[in-house]
N, C-alpha and C positions, 0 to 999 in steps of 0.2 A: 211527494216524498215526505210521510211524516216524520215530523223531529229532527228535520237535519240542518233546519238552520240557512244561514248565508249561506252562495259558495265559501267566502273565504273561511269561516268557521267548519266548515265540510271537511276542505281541504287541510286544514291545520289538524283535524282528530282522524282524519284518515292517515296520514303523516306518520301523528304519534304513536296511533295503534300499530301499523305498520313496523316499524320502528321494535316496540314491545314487544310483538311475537315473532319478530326474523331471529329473536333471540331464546328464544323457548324451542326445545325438542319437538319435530314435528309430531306428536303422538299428544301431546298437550294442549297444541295451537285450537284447534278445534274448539275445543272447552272452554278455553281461555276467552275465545273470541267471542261467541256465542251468550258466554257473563257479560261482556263489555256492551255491545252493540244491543243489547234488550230488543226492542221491537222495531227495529231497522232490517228487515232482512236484505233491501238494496246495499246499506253497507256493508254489510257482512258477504253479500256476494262480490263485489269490490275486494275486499280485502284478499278473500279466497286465490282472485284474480293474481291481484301482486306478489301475494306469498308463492301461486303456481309457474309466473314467470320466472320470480328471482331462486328460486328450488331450480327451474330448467336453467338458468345462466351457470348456478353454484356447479349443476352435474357438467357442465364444459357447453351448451348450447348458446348460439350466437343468439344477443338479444338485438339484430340493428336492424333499423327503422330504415327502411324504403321510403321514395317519394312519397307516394300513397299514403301510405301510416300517415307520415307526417302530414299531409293535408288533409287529410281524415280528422287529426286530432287539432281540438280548439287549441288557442294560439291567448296567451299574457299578453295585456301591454308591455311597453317598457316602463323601466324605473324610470324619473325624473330627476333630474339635479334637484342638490340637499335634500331628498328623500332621507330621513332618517330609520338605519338601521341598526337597533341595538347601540353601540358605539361607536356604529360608523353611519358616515354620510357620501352618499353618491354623488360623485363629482361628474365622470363623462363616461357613455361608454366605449369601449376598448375595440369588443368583437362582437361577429352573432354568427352560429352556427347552426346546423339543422333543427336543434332540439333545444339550445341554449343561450345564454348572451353573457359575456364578462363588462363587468364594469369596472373603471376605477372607483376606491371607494378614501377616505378618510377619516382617522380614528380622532374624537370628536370630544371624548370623554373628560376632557382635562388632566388625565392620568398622566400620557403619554402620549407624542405624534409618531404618527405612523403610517405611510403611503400602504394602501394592500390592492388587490384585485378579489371583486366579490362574483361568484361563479350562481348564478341562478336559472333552472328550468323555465321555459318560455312554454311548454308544453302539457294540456291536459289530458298526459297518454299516460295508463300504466307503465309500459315499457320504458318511457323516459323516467319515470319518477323512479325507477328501481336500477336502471342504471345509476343515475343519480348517488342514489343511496347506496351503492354498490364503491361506487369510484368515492367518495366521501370516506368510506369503510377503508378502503383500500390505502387513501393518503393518510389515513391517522395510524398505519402500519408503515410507514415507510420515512424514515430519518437518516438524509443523504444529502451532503452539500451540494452535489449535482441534481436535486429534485425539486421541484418547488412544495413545500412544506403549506400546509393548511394552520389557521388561527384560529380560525372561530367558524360555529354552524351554528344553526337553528332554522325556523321559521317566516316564513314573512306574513304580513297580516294577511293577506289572503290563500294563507297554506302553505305556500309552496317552499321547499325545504333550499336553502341557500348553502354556501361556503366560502370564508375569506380563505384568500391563500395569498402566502407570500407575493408582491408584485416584482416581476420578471422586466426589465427597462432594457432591450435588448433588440436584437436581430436576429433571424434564421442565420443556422451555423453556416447555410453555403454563402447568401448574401456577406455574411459579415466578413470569410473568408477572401471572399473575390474582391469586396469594397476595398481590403486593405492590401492586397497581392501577397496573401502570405504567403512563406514557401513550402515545402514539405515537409520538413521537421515541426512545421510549428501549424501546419493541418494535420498532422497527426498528433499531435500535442493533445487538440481542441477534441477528435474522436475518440482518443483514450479515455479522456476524462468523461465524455459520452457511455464509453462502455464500463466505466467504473459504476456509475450511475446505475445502467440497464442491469449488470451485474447483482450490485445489491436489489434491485428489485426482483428479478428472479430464485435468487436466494431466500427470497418470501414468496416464493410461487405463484408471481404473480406474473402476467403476461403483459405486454403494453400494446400489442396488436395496430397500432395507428401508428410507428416511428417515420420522422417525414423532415422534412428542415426545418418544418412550423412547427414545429412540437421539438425542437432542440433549438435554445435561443441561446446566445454569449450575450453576454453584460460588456459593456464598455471593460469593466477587470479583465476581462479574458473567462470569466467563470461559465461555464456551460451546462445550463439549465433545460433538464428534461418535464416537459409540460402535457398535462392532456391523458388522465387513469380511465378518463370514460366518453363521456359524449362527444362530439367532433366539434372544436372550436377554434377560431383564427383570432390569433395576438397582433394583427398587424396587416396592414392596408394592400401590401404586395399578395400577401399568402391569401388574404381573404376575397383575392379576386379568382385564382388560380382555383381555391379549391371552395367554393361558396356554392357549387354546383354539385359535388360530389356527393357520394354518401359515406357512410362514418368511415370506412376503408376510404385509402388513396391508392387508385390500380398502378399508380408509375410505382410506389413503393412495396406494396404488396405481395405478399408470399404466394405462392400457385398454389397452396393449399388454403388458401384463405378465399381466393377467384373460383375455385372447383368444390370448394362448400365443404373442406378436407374439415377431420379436426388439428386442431393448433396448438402448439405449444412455444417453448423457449426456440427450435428453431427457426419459428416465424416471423420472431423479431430482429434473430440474426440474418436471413436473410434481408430483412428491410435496413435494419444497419449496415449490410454490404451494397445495397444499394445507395444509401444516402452516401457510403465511401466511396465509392464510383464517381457520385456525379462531386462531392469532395475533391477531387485527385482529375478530372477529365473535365469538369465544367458544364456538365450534363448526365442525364440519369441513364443507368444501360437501356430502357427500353426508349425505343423510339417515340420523344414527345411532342414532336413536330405534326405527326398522323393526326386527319380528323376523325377517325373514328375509333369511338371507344371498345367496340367488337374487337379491331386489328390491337390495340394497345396492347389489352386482354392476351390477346392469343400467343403475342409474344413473348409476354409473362409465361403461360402458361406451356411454350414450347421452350423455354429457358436458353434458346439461342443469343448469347448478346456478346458482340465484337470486343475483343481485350479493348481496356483503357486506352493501351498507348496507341493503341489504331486510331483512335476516335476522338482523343482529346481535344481542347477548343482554347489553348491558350488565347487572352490572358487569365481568362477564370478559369482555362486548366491549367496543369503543370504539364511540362516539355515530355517529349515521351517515352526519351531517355532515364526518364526517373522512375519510370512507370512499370518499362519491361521488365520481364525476369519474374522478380519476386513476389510483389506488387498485383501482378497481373493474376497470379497463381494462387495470393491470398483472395483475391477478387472475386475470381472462381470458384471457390469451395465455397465462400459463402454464397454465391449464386445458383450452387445447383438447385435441381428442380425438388430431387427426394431431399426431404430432413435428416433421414441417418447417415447422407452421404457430405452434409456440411460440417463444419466443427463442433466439437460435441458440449461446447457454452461459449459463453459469452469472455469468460477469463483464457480459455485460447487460443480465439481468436486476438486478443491485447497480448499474450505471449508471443505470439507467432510477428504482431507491429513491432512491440519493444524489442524481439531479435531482429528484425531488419533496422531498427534502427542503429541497435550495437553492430550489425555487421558480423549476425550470427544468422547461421541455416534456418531457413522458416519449415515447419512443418508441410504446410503447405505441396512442398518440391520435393518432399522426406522420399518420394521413391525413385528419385535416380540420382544414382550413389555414383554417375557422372559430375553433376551437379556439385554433390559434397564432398568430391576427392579431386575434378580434374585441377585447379590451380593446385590444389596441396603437391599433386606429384609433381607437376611438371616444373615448380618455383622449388620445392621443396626435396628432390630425389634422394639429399645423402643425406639431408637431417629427415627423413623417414625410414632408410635403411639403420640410422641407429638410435630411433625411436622403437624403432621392430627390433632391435637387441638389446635395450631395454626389458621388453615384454620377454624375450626369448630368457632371460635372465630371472625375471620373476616365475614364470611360469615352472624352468626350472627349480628353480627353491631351494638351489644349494648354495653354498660358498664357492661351489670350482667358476657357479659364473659371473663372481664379482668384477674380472679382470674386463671384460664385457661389457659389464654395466657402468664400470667406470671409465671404460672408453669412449664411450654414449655418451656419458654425463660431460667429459670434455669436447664431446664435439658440437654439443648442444652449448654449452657456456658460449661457447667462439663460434657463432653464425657469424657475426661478421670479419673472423679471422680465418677462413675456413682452407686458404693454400699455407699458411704454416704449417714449418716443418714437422713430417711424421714422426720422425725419431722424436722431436722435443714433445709432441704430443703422450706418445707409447711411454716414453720417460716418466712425465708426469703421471698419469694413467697407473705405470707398475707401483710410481712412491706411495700414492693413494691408495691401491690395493692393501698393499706393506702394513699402511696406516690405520686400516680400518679391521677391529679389534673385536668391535658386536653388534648383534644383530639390527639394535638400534641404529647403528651408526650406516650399514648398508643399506636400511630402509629411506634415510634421510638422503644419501648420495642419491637413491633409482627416484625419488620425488624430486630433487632439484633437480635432477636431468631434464624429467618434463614442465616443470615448470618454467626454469630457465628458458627453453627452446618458446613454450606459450608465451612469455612476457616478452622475448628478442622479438619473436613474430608477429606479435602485435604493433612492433615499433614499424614494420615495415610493411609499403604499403601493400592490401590484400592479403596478407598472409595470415593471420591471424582465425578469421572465422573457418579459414578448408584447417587448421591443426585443429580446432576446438573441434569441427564437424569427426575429423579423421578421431580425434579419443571418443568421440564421444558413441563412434560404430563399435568401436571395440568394450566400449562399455556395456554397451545392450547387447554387446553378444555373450561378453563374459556373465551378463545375468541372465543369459537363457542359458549358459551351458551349466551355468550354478544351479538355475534348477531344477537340471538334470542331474545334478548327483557329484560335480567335476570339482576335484583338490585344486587343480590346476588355477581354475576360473576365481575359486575363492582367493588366490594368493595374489591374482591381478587385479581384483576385486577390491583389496585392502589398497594396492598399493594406488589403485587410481582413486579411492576415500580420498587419502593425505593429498594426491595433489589437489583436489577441491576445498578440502579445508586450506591448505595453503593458499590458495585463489581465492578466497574468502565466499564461496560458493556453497553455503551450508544448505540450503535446498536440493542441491543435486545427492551432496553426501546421503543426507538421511534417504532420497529416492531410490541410491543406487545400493545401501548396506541394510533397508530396512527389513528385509523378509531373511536374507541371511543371517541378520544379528537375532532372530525371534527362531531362527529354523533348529534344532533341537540333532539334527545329522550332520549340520555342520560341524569340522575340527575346529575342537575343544577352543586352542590356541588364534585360530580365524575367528569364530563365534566371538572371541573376548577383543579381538580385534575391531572387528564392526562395531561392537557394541562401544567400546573409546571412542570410536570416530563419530558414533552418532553423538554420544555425550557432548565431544567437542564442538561438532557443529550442534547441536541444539543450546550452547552453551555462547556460542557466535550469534545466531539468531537472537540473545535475550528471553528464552526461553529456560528459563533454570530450574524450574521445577521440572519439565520434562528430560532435561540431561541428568538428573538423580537417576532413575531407572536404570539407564543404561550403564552407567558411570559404575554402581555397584555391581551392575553382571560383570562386568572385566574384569574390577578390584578384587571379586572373588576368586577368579582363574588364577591373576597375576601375585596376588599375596601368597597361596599355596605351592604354585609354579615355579620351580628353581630356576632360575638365569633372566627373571622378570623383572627386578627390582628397577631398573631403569622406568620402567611401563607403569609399576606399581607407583611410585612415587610422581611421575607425573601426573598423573591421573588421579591419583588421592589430592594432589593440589587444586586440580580442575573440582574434583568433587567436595572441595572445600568453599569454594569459591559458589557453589552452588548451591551447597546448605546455609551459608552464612555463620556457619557454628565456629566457635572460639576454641573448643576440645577438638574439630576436625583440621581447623587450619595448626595448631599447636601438632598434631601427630604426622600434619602432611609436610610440616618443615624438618620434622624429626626424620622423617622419610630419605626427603630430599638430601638433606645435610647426609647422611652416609652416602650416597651415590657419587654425592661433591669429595667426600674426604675432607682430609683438613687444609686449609686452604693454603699451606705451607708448602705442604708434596704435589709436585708435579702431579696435572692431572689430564688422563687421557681423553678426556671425550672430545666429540665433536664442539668446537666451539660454539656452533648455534644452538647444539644441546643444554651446552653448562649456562651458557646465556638463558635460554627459557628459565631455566632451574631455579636462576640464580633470581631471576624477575616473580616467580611465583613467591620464594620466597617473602622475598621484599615486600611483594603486596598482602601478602599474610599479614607479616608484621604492619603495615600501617593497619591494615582492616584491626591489628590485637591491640592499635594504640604505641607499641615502639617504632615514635620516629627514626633517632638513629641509627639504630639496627636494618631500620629498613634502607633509610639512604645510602649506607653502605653497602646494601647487598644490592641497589637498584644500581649503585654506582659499578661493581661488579658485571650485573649484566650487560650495561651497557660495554666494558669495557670487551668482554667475550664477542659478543656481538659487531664490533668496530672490527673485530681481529679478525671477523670470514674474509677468505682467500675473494676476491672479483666483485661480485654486488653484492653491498650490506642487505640482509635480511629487512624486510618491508616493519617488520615488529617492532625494529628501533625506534618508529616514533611514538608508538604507546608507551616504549617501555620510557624514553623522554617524557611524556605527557605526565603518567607514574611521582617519577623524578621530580618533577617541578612542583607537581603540588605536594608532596614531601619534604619539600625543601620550604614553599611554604606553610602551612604548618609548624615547622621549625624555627619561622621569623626568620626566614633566610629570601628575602622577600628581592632582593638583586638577584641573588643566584638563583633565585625560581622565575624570574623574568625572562633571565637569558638562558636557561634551559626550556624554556615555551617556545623562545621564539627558534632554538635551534628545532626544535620539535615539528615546530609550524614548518620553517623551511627544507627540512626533511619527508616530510608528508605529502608536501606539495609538489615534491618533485617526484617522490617515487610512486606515490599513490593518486595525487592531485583532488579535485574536490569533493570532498563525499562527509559521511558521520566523524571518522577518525581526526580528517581537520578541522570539521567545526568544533568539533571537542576541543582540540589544545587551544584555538583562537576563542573559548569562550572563558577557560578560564587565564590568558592571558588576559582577555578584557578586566576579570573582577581583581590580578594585581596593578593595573596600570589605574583603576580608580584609585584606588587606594594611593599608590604614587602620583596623584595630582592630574593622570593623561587623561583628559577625560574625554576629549576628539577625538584620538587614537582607540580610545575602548569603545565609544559609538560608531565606529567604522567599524574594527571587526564584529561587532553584535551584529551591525547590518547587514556583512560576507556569511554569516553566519546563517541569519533565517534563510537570507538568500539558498544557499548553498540547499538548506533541509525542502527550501521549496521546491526547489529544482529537482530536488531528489525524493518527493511525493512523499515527506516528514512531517508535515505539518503536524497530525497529532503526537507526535515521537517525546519523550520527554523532555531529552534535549533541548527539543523546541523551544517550550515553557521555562526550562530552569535559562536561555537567553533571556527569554523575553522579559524576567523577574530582575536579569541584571541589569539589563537598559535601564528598568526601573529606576535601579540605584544610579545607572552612569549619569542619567539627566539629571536626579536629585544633584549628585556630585556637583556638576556643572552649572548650577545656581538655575535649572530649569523647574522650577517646584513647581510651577502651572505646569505645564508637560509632561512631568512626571505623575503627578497625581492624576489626570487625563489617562494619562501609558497603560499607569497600574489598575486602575479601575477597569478599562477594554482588556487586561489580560485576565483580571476576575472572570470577567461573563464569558470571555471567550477558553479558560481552560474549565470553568465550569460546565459548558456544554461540551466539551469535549474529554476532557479528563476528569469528570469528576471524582471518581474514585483514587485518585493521584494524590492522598493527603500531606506527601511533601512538598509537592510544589501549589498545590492550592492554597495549604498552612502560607506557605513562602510567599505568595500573589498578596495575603490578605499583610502579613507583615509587612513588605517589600510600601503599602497604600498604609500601615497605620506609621511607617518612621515618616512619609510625605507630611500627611495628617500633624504630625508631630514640630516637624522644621518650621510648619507653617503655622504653629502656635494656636493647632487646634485641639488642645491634650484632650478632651471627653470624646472627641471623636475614633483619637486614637486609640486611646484605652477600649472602647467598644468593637473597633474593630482586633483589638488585640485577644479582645475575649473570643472574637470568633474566630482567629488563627491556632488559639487554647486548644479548642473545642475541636479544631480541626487534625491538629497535631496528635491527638490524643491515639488515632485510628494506626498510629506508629509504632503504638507499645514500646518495647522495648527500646526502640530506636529513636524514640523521642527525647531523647536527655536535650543534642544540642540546640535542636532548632526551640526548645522549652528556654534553655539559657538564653538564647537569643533575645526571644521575647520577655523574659523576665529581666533582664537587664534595660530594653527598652519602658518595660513599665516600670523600672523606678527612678529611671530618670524622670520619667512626669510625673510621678506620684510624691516626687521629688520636688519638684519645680512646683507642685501645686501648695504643697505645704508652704513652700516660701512664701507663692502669691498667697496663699491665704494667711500669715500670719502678717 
């Protein structure tokens, strides 16, 4: 072979070439290659090679190496200890797989320490070297806390192309599960976060084809780490005995279209993640792994017969089997079947379908027998469903004769647990509240508490809860197929099951169930403007406020021209103020408001959770416009409307508290904003308990109780706080970050400067990778590290890190005035301080 050098020189410009034209149009490659390689035609027949395999992988053809292949092809040494690699050095190795071998490696360079895992081909096969390069490709796409992320690639001297990736310190998920007895809640905890993982990865169209327990590891944290985009490799002394014999497929996991030579896609891997949740949940895999022979394994893959879970479970590494039946066993099954289009149609839900079993909501799963979804609802349920159905019988109608109806519903829904009180005092009540109720608003607002009230009573008690949610939620897919078909009817039940969702704070289901009606051009005029509110709202719930504009404006235009709107109009102009951010929108939405109110003098009819909302939009107007006062007065109002609802206070009271208190701070009213928090908090916690809404009031209780000297009491709720976002799958949420900037401050407070500055520097790199584009709380991160910097009588540090809080701020425009004051008040205190020292 003239000209070609060592192997390892061979190897290294095959690589590179390689490498260079996988990137060139194939209509080019030729040419290209043919310049490069001069009078080598063996390399260039080479090349042609691996360009023709990795083309056959790209169009969907399996690239995996048989025994055969692999002992066909020459075979690397291993690395040796302290082998140096670029800036890492080889400590021991890890694993070795058919094609490949992981090492620990160690970063060596003086920069920085760093434990990694160095991933290199043992094999001198085309086929392995384009996998390789394949899966290499594919982890520099893919950025996911549940994935193990790649560092560094290149070379090694004798060709062969390597990969650092993050080092994984961990357990297969079923070992780790079984080691510790966890229970159900918290193995499905550990596969969620599994499928959040596979999720994102599919969402780049990538396939992981090998999902197994050795290629899902937990970390000591509980973090659960998807391992393994290409060649077959073992992390660990258990796994590498089990499957050290295999080839890159594992038949216990494996899809029957993966065994039958199918093609493959995303349901390939669902089925292998319903297998690895099987032996999860039962303590062994559905197929039979006891069998010696691999023929019989196969076959029962491939015939997809396998015994529910709770048949077969194997406590203590399963769970009882009582946990198992029903639902469990049914999601088990869909991912099991044999066809792909007969499994769940992704990876997100199949996680929907876990996350409602775990709330004690209907799984898809069991969606066709509507025994299933109704029998406890009737049989626990008979009379609060008789006037849940007169309810609807009242909407549907769509008059006022059937108010009398609906308010008779709505009272028997308030009182599930009152439900042999006297008829006449009920019919009593029932007639006054007809009497009472004046407009259209105000009878939409009575037929939504009816069903809400009856959802939250039911929830309190045990089972009841998910057969009502399952029970509206039949009646909702039906009112949307009969919507459309063309049906007035459907649209009016339509609207009114929107509100109870938004009330539920369930803004997902709103926009699913109002979206094609609110866009539909046949719908009445009056419904169209309705859907289109309720999406606004809930897209306005979600934190999505550029998408609630669109809709917000189709209503506003209906309800402005519309005579007898003004109620509609005026809330909704508030909502659409609060969306734009504009100072002219929220000035014309209070202008709105304020006629609907009257003058606050004359008796005023509305519903009181109405005048309440009104009266809160207000209020937040005015502090977004800068008047305090005005605002605390009208927040003070809301709340007062709001205290006055007849039976349970409306769940809104603790925003509109939370509102309240930091209005009040601001004001220098720094007592009365304390103890309006903490009513707030304890209002929250009872009616709603732990979610966004409480961490909110408890985070800014935390930053007045620094300021008042508690600085224990503010590090403890900071702590309830991430807590809560993490439990509630928050972590990137803003929220998050504007705590973790306060803790900052609470340890400064608390004479912890070391701590603090430590704190603030980890929430630097950590809202940097995740929030970057968040220039108020990243500004805030880099401030929150230049006032430490500061305490500690390090002024040139601080000032530089102040200039990059500047710089950061700046991305705020408009809205940068305070957090600019902030920091300029902090730089001249030192700028201050430094003239002194220097003079």
């Amino acid at each position: 072979m003239s000209g070609q050098g060592t192997t390892a020189e061979r190897w290294a410009r095959v690589s590179a070439l390689f490498d260079a034209a996988w990137e060139l149009p194939e209509t080019e490659r030729e040419r290209w290659l043919q310049a490069q390689v001069g009078d080598d035609p063996e390399l260039l027949d080479e090349l042609r090679v691996l360009l023709a395999e990795a083309d056959s992988q790209r169009a969907g053809d399996d690239l995996l190496l048989t025994g055969a292949a692999q002992r066909e092809a020459p075979v690397f040494q291993p690395l040796q200890p302290d082998t140096r690699i670029g800036p890492w050095s080889v400590r021991s190795l890890l694993g070795r797989g058919g094609m490949g071998e992981v090492y620990e490696v160690q970063r060596v360079d003086g920069h920085f320490e760093q434990r990694a895992a160095l991933k290199v081909v043992t094999l001198q096969s085309p086929a392995a070297i384009v996998r390789f390069h394949a899966e290499r490709r594919i982890l520099a796409t893919l950025d996911h806390p549940g994935i193990a992320s790649i560092l560094d690639g290149g070379a090694l001297e004798d060709g062969r192309p390597y990969m650092v990736m993050e080092y994984v310190q961990g357990e297969p998920i079923t070992q780790y599960c079984a080691r510790r007895g966890l229970d159900l809640r918290q193995r499905l905890a550990l596969f969620l976060q599994a499928c959040d993982a596979l999720t994102h990865a599919h969402s780049r169209l990538i396939v992981h084809r090998d999902i197994k327990p050795g290629n899902l590891f937990v970390t000591e944290a509980g973090q659960v780490k998807l391992l393994d985009f290409g060649i077959a490799k073992v992390l660990g002394d258990a796994v590498d005995e089990q499957t050290r014999t295999q080839l890159v497929l594992t038949p216990v996991y494996a899809a029957p279209e993966q065994l039958a030579n199918r093609a493959v896609g995303t349901p390939t891997d669902l089925y292998a993640m319903g297998a690895l949740l099987y032996h999860l949940l039962a303590g062994r895999p559905p197929a039979d792994v006891d069998t010696s022979s691999v023929s019989r394994l196969i076959s029962q893959v491939l015939e997809g017969q396998f015994p529910k879970a709770s048949t077969v479970t194997r406590p203590p590494d399963g769970l009882p089997a009582t946990q198992l039946a029903g639902d469990l066993d049914a999601i088990l099954a869909r991912c099991l079947r044999r066809e792909p289009d007969a499994r769940y149609p992704g990876m997100d839900a199949l996680a929907d379908d876990l996350r409602a079993f775990l709330a004690h909501r209907p799984v898809s799963a069991r969606a066709g027998s509507r025994g299933y979804r109704t029998r406890q609802f009737f049989r626990r349920y008979a009379w609060q469903t008789a006037a849940v159905t007169a309810v609807m019988l009242a909407l549907v109608a769509g008059t006022l004769t059937s108010l009398w109806f609906a308010r008779q519903a709505q009272v028997a829904l308030v009182e599930l647990q009152a439900a042999n009180a006297a008829t006449e005092d009920a019919l009593a009540r029932a007639e006054r509240a007809a009497a009472s109720a004046r407009t259209r608003a105000q009878l939409r607002t009575q037929l939504t508490e009816a069903f809400v009230r009856l959802l939250g009573d039911a929830q309190t008690a045990e089972q009841g809860g998910e057969e009502l949610l399952a029970f509206l939620d039949a009646q909702r897919q039906a009112a949307m197929a009969r919507q459309a078909e063309g049906s007035r009817d459907a649209e009016a039940l339509l609207i009114a099951l929107g509100e109870v969702f938004v009330q539920r704070g369930d803004a997902p289901t709103v926009v699913a169930t109002l979206e094609a009606m609110a866009n539909d051009p046949n719908v009445l005029p009056r419904n169209r403007a309705g859907a289109n509110a309720l999406m606004g709202s809930a897209y306005a719930n979600m934190g999505d406020l550029e998408a609630a504009i669109g809709p917000l404006e189709i209503a506003l235009a209906f309800y402005e021209e519309e005579p007898g709107f003004e109620i509609e109009y005026a809330q909704h102009l508030g909502l659409l103020a609060h969306a734009r951010r504009d100072p002219e929108t929220r000035r014309e939405a209070n202008a709105a408001i304020q006629r609907v109110l009257g003058p606050a003098s004359a008796p005023n009819p509305l519903d009181p959770k109405l005048r309440g909302f009104l009266h809160s939009q207000v209020g937040f107007n005015l502090l977004r416009l800068g008047e305090l006062a005005p605002a605390e007065a009208e927040m003070q109002r809301a709340v007062a409307a709001y205290e006055s609802v007849e039976g349970v206070t409306p769940t809104e009271l603790g925003m509109i508290l939370t509102n309240l208190g930091g209005t009040q701070y601001r004001l220098g009213k720094l007592e009365a904003a304390v103890e309006t928090f903490r009513r707030s908090i304890a209002f929250t916690r009872e009616t709603a308990g732990a979610g966004r809404s409480l961490a909110n009031a408890q985070r800014f209780l935390a930053s007045m109780l620094i300021k008042l000297g508690e600085h224990a009491e503010a590090l403890e709720l900071l702590d309830e706080v991430t807590a809560q976002l993490d439990q509630a799958g928050l972590q990137a949420n803003q929220l998050y970050f504007i705590a973790l900037n306060t803790r900052t401050r609470a340890l400064l407070a608390s004479g912890q400067a070391e701590a603090a500055q430590a704190h603030a520097r980890a929430v630097i790199e950590r809202i940097e990778e995740q929030r970057p584009d968040d220039a108020a709380n990243v500004g805030s991160a880099y401030y929150e590290l230049a006032n430490v910097q500061a305490s500690r009588g390090d002024s040139a540090a601080a000032l530089a890190t102040l200039e990059r809080s500047d710089a950061i701020f700046q991305a705020l425009g408009e809205r940068r005035g305070q957090a600019m004051a902030r920091n300029n008040a902090l730089r001249s205190q030192l700028t201050g301080s430094a003239d002194i020292n220097g003079g």
